[in-house]
C-alpha positions in Angstrom: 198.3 116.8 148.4 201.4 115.2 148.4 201.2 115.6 153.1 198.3 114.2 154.7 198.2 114.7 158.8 196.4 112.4 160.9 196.1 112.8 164.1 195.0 109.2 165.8 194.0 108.3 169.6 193.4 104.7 168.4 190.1 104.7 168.3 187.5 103.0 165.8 187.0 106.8 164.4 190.4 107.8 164.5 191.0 104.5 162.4 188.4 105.3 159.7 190.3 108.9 159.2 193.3 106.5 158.8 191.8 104.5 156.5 190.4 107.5 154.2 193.7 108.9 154.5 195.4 105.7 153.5 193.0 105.7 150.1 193.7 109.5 149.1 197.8 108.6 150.0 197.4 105.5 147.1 195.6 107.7 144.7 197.7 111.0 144.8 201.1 109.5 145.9 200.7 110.8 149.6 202.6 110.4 152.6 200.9 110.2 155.8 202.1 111.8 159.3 200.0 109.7 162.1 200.3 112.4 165.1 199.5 111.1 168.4 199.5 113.5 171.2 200.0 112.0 174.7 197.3 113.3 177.2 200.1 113.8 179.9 200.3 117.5 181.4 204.1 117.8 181.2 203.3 121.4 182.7 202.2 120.1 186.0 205.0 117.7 186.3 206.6 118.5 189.5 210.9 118.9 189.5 210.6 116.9 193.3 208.7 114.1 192.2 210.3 113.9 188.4 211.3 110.6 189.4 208.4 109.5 189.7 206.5 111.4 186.6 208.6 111.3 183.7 209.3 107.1 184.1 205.5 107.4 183.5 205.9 109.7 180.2 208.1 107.0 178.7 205.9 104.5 179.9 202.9 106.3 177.7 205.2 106.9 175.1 206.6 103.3 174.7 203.1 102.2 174.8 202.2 104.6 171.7 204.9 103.3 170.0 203.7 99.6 170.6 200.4 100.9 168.6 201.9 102.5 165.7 203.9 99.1 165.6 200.0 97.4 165.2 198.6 99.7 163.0 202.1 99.9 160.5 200.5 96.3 160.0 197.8 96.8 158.9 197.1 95.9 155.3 195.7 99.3 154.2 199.1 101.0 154.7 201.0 98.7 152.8 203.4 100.3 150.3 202.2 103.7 151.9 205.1 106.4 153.2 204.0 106.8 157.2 206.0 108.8 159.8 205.3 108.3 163.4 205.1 111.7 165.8 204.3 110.9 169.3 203.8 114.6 171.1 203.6 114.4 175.0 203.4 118.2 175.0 201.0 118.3 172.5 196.7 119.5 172.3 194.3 119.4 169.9 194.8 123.5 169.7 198.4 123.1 168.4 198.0 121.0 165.9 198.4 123.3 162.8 202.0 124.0 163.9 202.5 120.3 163.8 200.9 120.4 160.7 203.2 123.3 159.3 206.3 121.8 161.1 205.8 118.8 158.7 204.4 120.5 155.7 201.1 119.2 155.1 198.8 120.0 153.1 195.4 118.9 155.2 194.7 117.1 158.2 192.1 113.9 158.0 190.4 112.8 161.5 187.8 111.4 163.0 184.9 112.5 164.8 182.9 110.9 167.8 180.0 113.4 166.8 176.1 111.7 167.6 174.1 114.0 165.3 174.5 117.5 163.0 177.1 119.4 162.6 177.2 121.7 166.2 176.9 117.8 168.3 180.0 117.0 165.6 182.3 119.9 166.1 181.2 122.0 168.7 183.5 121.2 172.2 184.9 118.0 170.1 188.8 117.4 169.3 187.8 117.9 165.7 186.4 121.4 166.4 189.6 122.6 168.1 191.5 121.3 165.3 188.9 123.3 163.2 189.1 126.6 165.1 193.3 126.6 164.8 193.4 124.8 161.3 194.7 127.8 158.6 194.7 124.1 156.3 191.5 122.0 154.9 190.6 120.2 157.4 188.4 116.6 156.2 186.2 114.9 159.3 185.4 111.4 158.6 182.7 109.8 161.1 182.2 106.3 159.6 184.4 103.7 157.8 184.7 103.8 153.6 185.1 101.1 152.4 185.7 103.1 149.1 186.3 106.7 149.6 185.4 109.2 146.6 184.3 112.1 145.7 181.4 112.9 142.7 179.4 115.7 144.0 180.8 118.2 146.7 178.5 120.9 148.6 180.2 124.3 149.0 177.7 126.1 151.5 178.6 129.8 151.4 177.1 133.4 152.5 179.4 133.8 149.2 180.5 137.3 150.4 184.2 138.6 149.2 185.5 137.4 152.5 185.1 133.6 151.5 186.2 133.9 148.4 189.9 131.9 149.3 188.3 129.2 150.7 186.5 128.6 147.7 189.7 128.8 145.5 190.9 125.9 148.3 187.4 123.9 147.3 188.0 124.6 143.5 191.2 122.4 143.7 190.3 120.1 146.1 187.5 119.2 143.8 189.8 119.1 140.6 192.3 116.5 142.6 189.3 114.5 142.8 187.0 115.0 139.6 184.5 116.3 141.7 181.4 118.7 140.5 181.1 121.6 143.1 177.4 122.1 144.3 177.8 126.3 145.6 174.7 126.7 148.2 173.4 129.7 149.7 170.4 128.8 152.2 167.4 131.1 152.6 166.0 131.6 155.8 163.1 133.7 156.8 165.7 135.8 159.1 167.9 136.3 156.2 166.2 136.3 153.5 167.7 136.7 149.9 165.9 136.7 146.3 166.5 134.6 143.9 167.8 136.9 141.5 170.0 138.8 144.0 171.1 135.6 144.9 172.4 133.9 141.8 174.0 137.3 141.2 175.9 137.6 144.3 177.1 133.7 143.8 178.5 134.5 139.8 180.2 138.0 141.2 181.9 135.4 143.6 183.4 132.8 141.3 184.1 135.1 138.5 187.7 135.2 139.1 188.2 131.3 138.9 188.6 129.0 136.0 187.0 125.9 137.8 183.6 125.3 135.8 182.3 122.0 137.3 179.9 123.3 139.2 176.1 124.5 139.8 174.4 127.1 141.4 171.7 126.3 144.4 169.6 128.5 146.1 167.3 126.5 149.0 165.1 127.8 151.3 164.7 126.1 154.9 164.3 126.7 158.3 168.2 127.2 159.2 171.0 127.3 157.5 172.1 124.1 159.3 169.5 122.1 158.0 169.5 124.1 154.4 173.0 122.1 154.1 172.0 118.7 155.3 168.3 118.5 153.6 170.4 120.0 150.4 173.0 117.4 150.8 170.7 114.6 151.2 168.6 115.6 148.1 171.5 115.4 146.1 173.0 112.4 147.9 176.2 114.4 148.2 179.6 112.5 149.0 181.4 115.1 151.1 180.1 118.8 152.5 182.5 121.8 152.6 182.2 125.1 154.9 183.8 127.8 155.8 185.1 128.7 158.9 186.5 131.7 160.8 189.4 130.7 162.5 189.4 131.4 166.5 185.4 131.6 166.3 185.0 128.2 165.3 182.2 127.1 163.2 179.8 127.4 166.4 179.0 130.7 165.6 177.7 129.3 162.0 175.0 127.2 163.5 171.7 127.9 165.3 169.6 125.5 167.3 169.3 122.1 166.9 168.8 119.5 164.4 165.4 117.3 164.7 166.2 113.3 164.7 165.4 112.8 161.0 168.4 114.1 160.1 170.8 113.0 162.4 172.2 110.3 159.4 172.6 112.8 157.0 175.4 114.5 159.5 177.2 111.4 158.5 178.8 112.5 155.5 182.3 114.0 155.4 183.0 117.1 156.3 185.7 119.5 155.0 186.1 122.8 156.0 188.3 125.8 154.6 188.8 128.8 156.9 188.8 132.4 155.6 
């Protein structure tokens, strides 16, 4: 994890992907690439009127530059590696290229999400990222003061197709000592025994060496709030998922998630796409 992408619009929850990013640069020796992408249709710029359009690009562009300046300041980043990218081409949907132009390894943000996981991704900047990302990608919603990482959820359907992302969970839990929780929710749509359960979750992990890690089966009324109720009980520090690339995570998700758990949504999320 030697990479870390962050891509920033200098807000409050942009800052607290920062500051998570900053912690995991200390511990692991990181450098951090802070990606800002200028909201600026360079497309539409007309070739008449350039005269008047691109001075206004460079006046954007100065004015990023102005806020890396401020943030390069702050005391969390001191003694950390940080390039400055400033894309006035850029979107949310290209920023895995980015991410492969510069070599990292995963991207940290923040999300704006009110409540659950669909409010959190779906239509969000983080969700783009998520549908494009072929890297981990870690949402942060709040600010951590001290960000790390005990017990990780893994929620799976734990067929063959998942099994790379779980190989990505197995070592992003060893870089941080972390026990892996594997979950496979029950619902009474999809319904799984016990048994048949437990042996389709060992049949998955056989081929891997990590061993931190226990084996859950919870029953609940979707699989969305399987994760969060499972994730509260255990007071996990971070949840993983997998996703499907160009599908999103949308497609994971049914209906909607009742108030009372609208705080546990506030955990980190990682996901790893299969």
């Amino acid at each position: 994890m030697k990479k870390i992408l962050v891509p920033t619009d200098f807000s409050q929850e942009a800052e607290n992907a920062l500051k998570v990013a900053a912690q995991i640069a200390k511990k692991h020796g990181s450098e951090i690439y802070l990606l800002h992408m200028l909201e600026i249709p360079m497309q539409e710029i007309d070739a008449v009127n350039s005269h008047v359009e691109v001075p206004e690009v460079m006046f954007f562009m100065k004015m990023a530059h102005k806020k890396f300046e401020e943030i390069m300041e702050s005391d969390y980043l001191k003694d950390i590696t940080v390039h400055e990218i400033v894309k006035p081409e850029a979107s949310f949907n290209n920023v895995t290229d980015i991410c492969h132009e510069q070599g990292a390894e995963i991207i940290i943000m923040g999300s704006h999400g009110a409540s659950g996981f669909k409010e959190m991704f779906v239509g969000s900047n983080a969700e783009k990222v998520v549908r494009m990302s072929d890297i981990p990608v870690l949402v942060i919603k709040n600010e951590h003061e001290e960000f790390s990482i005990d017990d990780l959820v893994f929620a799976s359907d734990f067929k063959n197709d998942s099994k790379e992302t779980y190989r990505q969970a197995s070592e992003f839990a060893t870089a941080f000592g972390a026990k892996v929780h594997l979950l496979m929710v029950n619902t009474a749509g999809n319904f799984t025994t016990t048994k048949n359960a437990k042996e389709r979750i060992n049949t998955f992990i056989e081929d891997y060496s990590f061993k931190n890690y226990t084996i859950n089966i919870y029953n609940d009324d979707s699989v969305e709030k399987g994760i969060l109720n499972f994730s509260k009980d255990i007071d996990a520090d971070l949840i993983g998922i997998s996703t499907h690339g160009r599908q999103g995570i949308a497609h994971f998700f049914n209906g909607s998630i009742s108030e009372d758990l609208v705080n546990h949504a506030n955990r980190p999320v990682i996901t790893f796409k299969i």
